[in-house]
N, C-alpha and C positions, 0 to 999 in steps of 0.2 A: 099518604100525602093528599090533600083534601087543599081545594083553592082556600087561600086565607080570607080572601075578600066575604067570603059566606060563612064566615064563623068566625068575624074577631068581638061576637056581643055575647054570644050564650052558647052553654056547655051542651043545651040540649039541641039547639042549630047546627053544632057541628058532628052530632050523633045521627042526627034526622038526615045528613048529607053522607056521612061516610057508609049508613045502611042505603040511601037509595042509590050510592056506585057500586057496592057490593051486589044488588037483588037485579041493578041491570046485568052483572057478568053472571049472576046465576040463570038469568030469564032467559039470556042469547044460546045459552047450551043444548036447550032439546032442537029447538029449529036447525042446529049444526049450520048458524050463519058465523063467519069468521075463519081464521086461518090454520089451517092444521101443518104443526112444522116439522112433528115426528108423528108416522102413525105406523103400527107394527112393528116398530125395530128402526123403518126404513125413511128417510131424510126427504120430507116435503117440501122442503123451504130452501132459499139460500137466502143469504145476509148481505147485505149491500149499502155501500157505502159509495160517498162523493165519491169522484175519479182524483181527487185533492184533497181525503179528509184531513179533518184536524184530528190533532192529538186525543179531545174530549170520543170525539165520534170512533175513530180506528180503539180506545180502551173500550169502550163502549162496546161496540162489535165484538169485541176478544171475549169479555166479559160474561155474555149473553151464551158466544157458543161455546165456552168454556164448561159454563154449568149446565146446559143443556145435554152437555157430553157426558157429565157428570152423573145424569141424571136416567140417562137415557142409552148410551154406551153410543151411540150417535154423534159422528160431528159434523155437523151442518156445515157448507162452501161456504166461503167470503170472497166476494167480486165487488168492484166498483161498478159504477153503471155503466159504462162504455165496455166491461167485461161481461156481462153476466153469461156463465157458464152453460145452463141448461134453461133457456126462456119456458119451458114447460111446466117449470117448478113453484111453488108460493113464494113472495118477498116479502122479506121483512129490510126496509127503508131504517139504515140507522142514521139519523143526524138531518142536517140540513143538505136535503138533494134536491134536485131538477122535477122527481117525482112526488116530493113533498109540496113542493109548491106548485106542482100540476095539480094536483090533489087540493088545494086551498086551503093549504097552511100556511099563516102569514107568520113567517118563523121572525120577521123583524119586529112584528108587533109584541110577539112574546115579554116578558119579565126576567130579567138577568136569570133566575134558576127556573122556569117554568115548564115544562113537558107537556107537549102533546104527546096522548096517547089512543090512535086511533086503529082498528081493526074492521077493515070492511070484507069481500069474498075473494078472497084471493090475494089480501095485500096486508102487511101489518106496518104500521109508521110509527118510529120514536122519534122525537124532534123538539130541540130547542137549541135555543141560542149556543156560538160555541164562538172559542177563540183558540187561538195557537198556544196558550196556557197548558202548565201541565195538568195534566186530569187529577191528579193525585194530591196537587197543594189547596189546602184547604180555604187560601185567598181565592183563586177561578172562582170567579159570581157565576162564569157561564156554562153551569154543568150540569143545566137542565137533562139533555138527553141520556146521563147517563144515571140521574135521577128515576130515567124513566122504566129502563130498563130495568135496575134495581127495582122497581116497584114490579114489573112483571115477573121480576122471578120471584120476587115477595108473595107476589099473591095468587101469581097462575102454577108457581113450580114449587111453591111451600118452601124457598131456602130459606134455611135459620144459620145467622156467622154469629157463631157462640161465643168463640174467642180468636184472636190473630192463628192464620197459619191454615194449614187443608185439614188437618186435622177436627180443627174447630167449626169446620162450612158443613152444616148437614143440608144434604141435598136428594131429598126422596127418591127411589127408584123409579119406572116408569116405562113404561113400552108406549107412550104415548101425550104429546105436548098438542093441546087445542085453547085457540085462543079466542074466546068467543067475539060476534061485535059489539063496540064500543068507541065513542069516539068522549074524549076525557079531556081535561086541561087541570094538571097538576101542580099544585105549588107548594111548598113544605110550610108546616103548620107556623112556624116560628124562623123568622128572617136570619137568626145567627144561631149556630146549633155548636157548642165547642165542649170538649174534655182538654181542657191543658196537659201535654203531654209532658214528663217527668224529661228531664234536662242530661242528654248522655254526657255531658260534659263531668256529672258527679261519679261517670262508671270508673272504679279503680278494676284494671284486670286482674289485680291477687286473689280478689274476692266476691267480681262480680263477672261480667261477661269476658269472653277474650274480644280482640277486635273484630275480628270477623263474625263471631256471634252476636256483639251491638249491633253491626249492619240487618244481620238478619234479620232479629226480632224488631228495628225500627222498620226497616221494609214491610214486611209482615205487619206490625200496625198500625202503619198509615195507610194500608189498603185496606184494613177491616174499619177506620174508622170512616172513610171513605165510603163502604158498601151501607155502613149505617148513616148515611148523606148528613155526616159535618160535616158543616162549611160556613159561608154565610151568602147574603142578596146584598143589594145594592144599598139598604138602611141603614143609615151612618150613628143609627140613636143607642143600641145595644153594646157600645165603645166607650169604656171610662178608665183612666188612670187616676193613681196620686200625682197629682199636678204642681205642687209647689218644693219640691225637692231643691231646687236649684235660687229659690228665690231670696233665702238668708242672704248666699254669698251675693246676690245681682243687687239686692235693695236693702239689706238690712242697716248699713250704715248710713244709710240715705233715709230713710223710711223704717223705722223700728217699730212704730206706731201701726204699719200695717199686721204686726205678730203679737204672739200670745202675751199678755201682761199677767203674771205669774201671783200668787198671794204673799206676802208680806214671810221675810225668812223665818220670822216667830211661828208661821202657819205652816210651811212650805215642809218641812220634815214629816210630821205624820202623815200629811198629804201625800208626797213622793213616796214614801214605805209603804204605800196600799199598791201600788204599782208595780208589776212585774220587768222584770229587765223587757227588750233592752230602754223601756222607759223612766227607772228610776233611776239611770246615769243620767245626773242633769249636765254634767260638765259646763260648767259654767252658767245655767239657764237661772239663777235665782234671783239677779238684778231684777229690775223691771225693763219689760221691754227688750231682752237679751235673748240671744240664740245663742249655740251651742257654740263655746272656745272651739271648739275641734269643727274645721269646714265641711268634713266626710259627715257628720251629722246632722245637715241641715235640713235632713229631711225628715228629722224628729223635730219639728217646730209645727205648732200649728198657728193656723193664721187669725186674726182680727176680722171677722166674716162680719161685724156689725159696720166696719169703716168705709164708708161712703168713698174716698179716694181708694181705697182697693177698687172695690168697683170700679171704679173711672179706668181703673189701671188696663184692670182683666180686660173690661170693654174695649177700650183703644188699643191692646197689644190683637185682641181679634179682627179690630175695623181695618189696621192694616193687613192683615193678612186675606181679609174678606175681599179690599181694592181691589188687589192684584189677582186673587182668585174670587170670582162670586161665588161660585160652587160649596165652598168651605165655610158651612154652617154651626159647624158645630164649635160651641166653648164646654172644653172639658174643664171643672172646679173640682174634681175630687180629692177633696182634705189631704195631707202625709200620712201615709201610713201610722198613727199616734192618736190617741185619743182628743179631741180639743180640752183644752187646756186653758183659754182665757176666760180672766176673771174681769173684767173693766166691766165698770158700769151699764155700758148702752150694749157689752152682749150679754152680761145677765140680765137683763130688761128684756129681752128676746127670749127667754128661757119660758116654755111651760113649768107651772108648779112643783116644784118636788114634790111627790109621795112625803106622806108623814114617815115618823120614826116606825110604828105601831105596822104601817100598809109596807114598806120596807121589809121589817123582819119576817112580816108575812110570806113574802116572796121567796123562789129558789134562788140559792147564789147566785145562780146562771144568770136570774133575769135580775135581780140586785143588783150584779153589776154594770148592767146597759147601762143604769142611772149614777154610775159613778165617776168624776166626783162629782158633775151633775147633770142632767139629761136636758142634751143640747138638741134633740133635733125639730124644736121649732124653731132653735136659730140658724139653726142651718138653712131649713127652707125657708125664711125669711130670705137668708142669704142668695139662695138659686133663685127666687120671684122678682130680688133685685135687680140685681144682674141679667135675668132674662130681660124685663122690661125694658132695661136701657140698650139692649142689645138690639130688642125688637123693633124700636124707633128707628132704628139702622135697614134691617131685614126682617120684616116679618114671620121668615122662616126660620128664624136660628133657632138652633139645637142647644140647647143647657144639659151639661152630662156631670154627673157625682155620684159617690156613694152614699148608699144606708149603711150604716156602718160604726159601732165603737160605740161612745157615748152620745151619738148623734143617729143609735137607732132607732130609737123611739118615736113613734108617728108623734103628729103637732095635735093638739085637741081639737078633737072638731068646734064649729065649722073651718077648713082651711082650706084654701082652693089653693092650686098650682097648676101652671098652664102645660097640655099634656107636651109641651115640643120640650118638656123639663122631662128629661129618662135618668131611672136612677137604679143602681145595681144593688139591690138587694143584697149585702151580704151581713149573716147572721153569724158574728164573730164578735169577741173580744178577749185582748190579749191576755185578762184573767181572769177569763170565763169559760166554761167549760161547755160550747157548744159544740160541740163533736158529739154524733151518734154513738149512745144510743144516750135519746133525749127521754124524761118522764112525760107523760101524754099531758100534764100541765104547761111543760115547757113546747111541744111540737102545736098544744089550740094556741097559745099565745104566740108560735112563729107566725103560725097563719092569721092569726088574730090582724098583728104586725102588720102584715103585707095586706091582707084588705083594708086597713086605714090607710095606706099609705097610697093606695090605689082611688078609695074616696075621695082623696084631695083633686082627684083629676090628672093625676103624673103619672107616667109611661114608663114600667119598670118591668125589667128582666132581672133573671138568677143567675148571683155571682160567690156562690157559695164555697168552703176551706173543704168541705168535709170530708172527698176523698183522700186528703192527707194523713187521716188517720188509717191505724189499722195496720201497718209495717205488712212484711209480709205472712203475718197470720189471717187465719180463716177467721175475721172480722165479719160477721154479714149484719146488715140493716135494710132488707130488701124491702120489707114493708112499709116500714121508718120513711126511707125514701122516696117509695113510691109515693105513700099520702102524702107528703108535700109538692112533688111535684104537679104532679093533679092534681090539687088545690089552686097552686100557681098559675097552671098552663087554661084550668075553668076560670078563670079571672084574672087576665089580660098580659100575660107576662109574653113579651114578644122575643123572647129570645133567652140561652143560656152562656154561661162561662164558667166553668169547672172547674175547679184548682184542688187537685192536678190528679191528673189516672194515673196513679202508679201500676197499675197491670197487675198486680197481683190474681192473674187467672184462675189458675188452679183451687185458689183458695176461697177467692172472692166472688166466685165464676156467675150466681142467681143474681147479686146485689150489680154487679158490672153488666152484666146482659141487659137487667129487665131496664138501665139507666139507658142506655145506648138506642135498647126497644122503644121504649118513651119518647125520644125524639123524634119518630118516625107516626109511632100510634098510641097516643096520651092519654088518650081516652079510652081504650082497651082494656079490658078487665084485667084485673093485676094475676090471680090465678093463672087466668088464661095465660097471658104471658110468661107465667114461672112451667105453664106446663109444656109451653113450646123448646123453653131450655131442658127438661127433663125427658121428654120426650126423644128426643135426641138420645138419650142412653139406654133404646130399647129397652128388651125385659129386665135389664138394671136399673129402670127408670124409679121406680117405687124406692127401693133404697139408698141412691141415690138423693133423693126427695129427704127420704128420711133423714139421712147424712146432713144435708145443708141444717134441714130444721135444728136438730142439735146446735148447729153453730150456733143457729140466730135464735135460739134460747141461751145460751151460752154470752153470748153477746148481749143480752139486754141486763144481765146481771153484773157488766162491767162500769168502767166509768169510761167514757170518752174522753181522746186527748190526751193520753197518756204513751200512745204509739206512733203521735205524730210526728213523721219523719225519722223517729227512731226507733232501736230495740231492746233499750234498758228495760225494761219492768216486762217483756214478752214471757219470760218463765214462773213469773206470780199470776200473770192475765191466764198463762195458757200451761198449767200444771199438769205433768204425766199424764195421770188419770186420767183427764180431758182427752188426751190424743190415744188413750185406750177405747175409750167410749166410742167417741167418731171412728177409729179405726176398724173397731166392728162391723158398721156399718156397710165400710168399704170392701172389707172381707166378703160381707153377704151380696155387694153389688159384681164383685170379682164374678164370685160362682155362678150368680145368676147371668152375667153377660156372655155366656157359651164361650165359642173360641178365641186361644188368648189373641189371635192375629187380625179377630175379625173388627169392625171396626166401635162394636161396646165394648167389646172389653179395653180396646184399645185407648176409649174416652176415659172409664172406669182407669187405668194404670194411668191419667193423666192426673188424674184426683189423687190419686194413689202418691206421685211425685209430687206434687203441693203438700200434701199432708207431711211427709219424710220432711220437707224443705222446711217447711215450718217448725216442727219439733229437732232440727237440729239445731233453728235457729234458736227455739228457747235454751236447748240445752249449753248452747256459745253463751247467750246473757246471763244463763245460773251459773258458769265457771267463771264470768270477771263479777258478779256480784259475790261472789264466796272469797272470805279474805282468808278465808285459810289454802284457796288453790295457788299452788304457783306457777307461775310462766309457761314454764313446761307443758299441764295440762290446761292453761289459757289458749297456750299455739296450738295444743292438737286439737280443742274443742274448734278453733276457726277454721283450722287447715280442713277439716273434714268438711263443715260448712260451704267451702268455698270447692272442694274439689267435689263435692257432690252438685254443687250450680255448674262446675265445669262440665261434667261426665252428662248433664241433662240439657244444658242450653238451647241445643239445636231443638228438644221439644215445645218451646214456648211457653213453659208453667208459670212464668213471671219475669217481669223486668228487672232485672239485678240494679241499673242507675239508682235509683233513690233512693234502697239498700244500701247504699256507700257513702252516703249522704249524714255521718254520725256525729252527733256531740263526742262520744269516747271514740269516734274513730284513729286518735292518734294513740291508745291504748290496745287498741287491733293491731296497726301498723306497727308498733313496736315488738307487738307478741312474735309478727311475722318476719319479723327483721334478727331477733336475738339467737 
């Protein structure tokens, strides 16, 4: 965590800053200036909190001597300051106390997530702002101090949280915690840090968790997401919805003229058959000017983004709401979830050029079909400069928020300026396009390609990308894939993420999920580096282990993306026997090498060991309802096994069963289970 203020211009400003906080804590260690809180075995320190912490502060505190204990077989007192136990002993100050600000820390001046971190002789201070907020919801802005802490055992105690649960926290051994001096002012690289967490509402207990194993494993996850500091600050710009959902039924018969104007019915058939569901139900959309007969569908309408009364509209539905609150700057416009869709004259007049026939076919499908049916996004950002401008006449703070997105991902041609208080969420999707990892390295220069125009124009854009959707729960990996985008991103200018959605897949997915989680915290860290701190972790298993993943993610570049998303029909053509012989080997060699089976490599090593089983049962459930010659019988026993082997493993954490239940044939499951 490195102040953001000193590195929102260049990759190599924020390198030149996070080596000279590093060479200070290496400089302060010969002098032996700073706080010693274990030394020999024996507890130098206690920990100390307000005589009233809050909730952020007393986690906080738990937190710190938790892994300390962990680490050191030591557990360090906890007193408040009107307590302290043994005045002889070092302090470590968590949170906002009486001695923090005797000290000259102006905790009020702070930044919703910001951390002091300071270590002078004989005192150690974490401090920022806090509230009565739970420490654990990812809303709390004010969870600086426990930011802070994580960062000291980040980097003074080397803990690595692999995956949810204690299993997954490596926490080095030690006869000895020194903390050298330093006095620091922390703030997280990027203002919103989010993995979308998978929705327990889709968990069936036949098949996925029981109810008391969903509690667990979400408990358990929302602390490891927590240790890797998601959250977000006080910046209201890294926030965009589909915004016009509701607007068919409020204005369409009023105002039809504000939505999509369709092609002529002579045209509108082969048009709508390039389409994937659920877009080429037009239910009723073939008039002109017409939204969908069915009112549940109005938010497959896209809008008239060139009509000057839209504008008016959006702008006055925000000036009232700005009256009453000034505070509320922001206008979210992000299109329906649906491709734009209008043909009227003044928005194709907004359109950059098509690509010829000839520079078309040239292209990969993926990227062919950004520009399908035609490539709106210089009308779009016309649309956002609009609407900001009249917006600004109002406030010159207001916030314009949309997506990149669909047929509107296409940057505009240069020159095109957009004023930066316009943030837009990057997501590199279309509904029938196959951008899911693993991308061809034509398709992953052109995402970046993308995102640096679109950064040129002068707009303020974060990542809002589908990708973790893919991959069900096989051993998918795309670590590298991943990595090189985000770093690309995070070296020019992306202030913030949104992840849709971590399905948890641990066990399987465990290099590609770590080093994502790792990136939020340190972006710019050599991507090795970072894979060796997850392998590392598996002691002398650690080599094959290593080896094991790589197979995946050679295994994986040879698929197609997008075919595992959210579900597990084609898992036993992606992931055939042979496959899980290969990798099984590996895990065999990682077994033997990890010494005893209780100690705690082998113990990682049988964690791998339980994803890999989970996974080839689940292929072997999709090669029994794809076989039409099985019947029911051996349908049910393929699931039943399936589901009583997630039963029989739950409480270890190898993966989130919810999103697993989330099936297009799940009522072909349901049935097997019920006859």
């Amino acid at each position: 965590m490195i102040n953001r203020k000193t590195v929102v211009r260049s990759r190599s400003c924020r390198l030149e800053v996070a080596v000279c906080v590093f060479l200070a804590v290496l400089a302060a260690a010969p002098a032996e200036g700073g706080v010693d809180l274990v030394r020999d075995g024996t507890a130098r320190a206690v920990v100390i909190t307000a005589d009233d912490p809050t909730p952020v502060a007393k986690h906080a505190a738990n937190e710190l001597i938790d892994h300390i204990e962990r680490a050191t077989g030591v557990r360090l007192d906890l007193a408040t300051e009107s307590t302290i136990p043994d005045p002889s002993q070092n302090r470590v100050y968590i949170g906002d106390t009486r001695a923090a600000r005797t000290a000259g820390i102006d905790v009020d001046a702070l930044t919703d997530e910001a951390a002091v971190l300071r270590a002078t002789d004989r005192a150690l201070y974490i401090v920022g702002r806090e509230n009565a907020a739970d420490p654990l919801d990812q809303n709390n802005r004010h969870s600086g101090t426990l930011w802070g802490v994580y960062e000291l055992l980040d980097r003074d105690l080397g803990v690595r949280w692999l995956w949810p649960g204690p299993l997954g926290a490596h926490v080095p051994a030690t006869d000895r915690i020194h903390v050298g001096e330093r006095d620091e002012r922390l703030v997280p690289h990027f203002t919103r840090r989010r993995l979308r967490t998978a929705r327990s509402r889709w968990n069936d207990p036949r098949i996925g968790f029981s109810p008391e194993g969903l509690e667990r494993y979400e408990a358990a996850q929302t602390l490891f997401l927590r240790r890797h500091r998601m959250g977000r600050g006080e910046d209201p710009r890294p926030y965009t919805g589909h915004s016009f959902g509701r607007w068919w039924r409020t204005y369409g018969a009023e105002h039809p003229e504000w939505f999509q104007k369709l092609p002529p019915d002579d045209e509108i058939d082969p048009w709508l058959a390039r389409l994937p569901e659920p877009y080429r139900r037009s239910d009723g959309l073939r008039e002109d000017r017409r939204g969908p007969a069915n009112p549940d569908r109005s938010g497959f309408v896209s809008m008239c983004v060139s009509n000057p009364d839209l504008h008016r509209e959006i702008v006055a539905r925000w000036a009232r709401r700005h009256e009453r609150n000034p505070e509320a700057l922001r206008i979210n416009i992000g299109e329906n979830d649906i491709p734009a869709f209008c043909v009227c004259a003044a928005c194709r007049a907004l359109d950059d050029p098509q690509p010829d026939a000839h520079e078309l076919a040239a292209m990969s499908p993926n990227i062919r079909a950004l520009y399908e049916p035609f490539n709106a996004g210089a009308r779009y950002a016309h649309f956002w400069q609009r609407v900001h401008a009249k917006a600004a006449a109002i406030d010159p703070n207001v916030i314009v928020t949309a997506y990149v997105y669909m047929n509107y991902f296409v940057a505009p041609d240069p020159p095109f300026e957009l004023h930066p208080n316009i943030t837009l969420g990057f997501v590199p999707w279309q509904g029938w396009a196959n951008w899911m990892p693993p991308r061809s390295e034509t398709e992953q220069q052109w995402l970046m390609d993308q995102w640096d125009r679109w950064v040129a124009t002068g707009a303020t854009l974060y990542y809002r990308p589908n990708s973790l959707l893919d991959g069900y729960a096989m051993p998918y990996v795309y670590t590298r894939e991943l990595a090189a985008l985000f770093q690309h991103f995070a070296a020019n200018g992306m202030i913030g993420t949104d992840y849709s959605s971590l399905t948890g897949q641990w066990a399987v997915q465990g290099p590609t999920l770590y080093v994502l989680t790792r990136l939020h915290t340190r972006p710019f860290d050599d991507l090795d580096a970072l894979l060796a701190e997850y392998y590392q972790a598996f002691g002398p298993a650690a080599g094959h282990v290593e080896a094991y993943f790589d197979f995946w993610e050679a295994h994986t570049r040879q698929l197609r993306g997008g075919q595992l998303a959210w579900h597990a029909a084609p898992a036993h053509r992606m992931f055939p026997p042979e496959s899980f012989q290969a990798a099984g080997a590996h895990l065999e060699r990682a077994a033997a090498a990890a010494g005893d089976a209780d100690g705690i490599y082998a113990r990682r090593v049988a964690f791998l060991r339980d994803g890999l089983t989970h996974a080839r049962l689940t292929a072997a459930m999709t090669a029994r309802f794809a076989d039409r010659d099985a019947d029911r019988a051996q349908q049910r026993e393929a699931l039943e096994s399936l589901a009583a082997f997630r039963r029989a493993v739950e409480d270890r954490l190898i993966a989130n069963y919810s999103p697993l239940c989330r099936e297009p044939f799940e009522g072909r499951w349901v049935h097997a289970l019920e006859e």
